[in-house]
C-alpha positions, 0 to 999 in steps of 0.5 A, a space after each residue: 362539281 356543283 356547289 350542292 355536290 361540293 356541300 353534300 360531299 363536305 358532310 360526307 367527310 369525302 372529300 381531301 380539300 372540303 369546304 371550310 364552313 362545312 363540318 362532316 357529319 361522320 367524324 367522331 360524335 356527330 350524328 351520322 357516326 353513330 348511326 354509321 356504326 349501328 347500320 354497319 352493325 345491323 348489316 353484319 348481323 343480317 349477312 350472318 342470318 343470310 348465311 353470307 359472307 361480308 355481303 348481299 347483294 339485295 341488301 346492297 341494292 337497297 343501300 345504294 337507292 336509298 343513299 341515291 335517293 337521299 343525295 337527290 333529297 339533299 341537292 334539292 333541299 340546297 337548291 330549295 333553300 338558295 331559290 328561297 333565300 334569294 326570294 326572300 333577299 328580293 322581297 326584302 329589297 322590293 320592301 325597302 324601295 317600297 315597291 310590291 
């Protein structure tokens, strides 16, 4: 496992042994629980309209990608933010040296 993969599923509260400095954006009062909640919520109401039973499949289809393309988001935030944090450590150190 990738450490993005490690991070993102950390969040996720996925995970039996998550990393320790990673808090779960699902547990009780942090923000993703909510939202959780009220898409779950929404869910229900649409299959109901629908007239279908507890699913649809182009409703599932829709959640995936879009879970898809957030988890692709997020692995390429983390990888953004290592790349940055190391140009920014060499710069720092290029500075210190004073070289440019």
């Amino acid at each position: 496992m990738e450490l993005e993969e490690y991070v993102y599923d950390s969040l996720q509260g996925t995970l039996c042994n998550p990393h320790p400095q990673v808090e779960s954006l699902y547990e009780e009062g942090m923000p993703c629980e909510g939202w959780y909640a009220e898409m779950l919520a929404a869910y229900g109401r649409l299959c109901d309209r629908l007239g279908v039973a507890d699913e649809d499949d182009d409703v599932e289809i829709i959640i995936t990608c879009l879970r898809r393309i957030e988890r692709e988001v997020a692995f390429q935030m983390f990888r953004y933010g290592v790349q940055f944090e190391k140009e920014t450590l060499l710069n720092e150190q290029k500075k210190t040296i004073g070289m440019q």
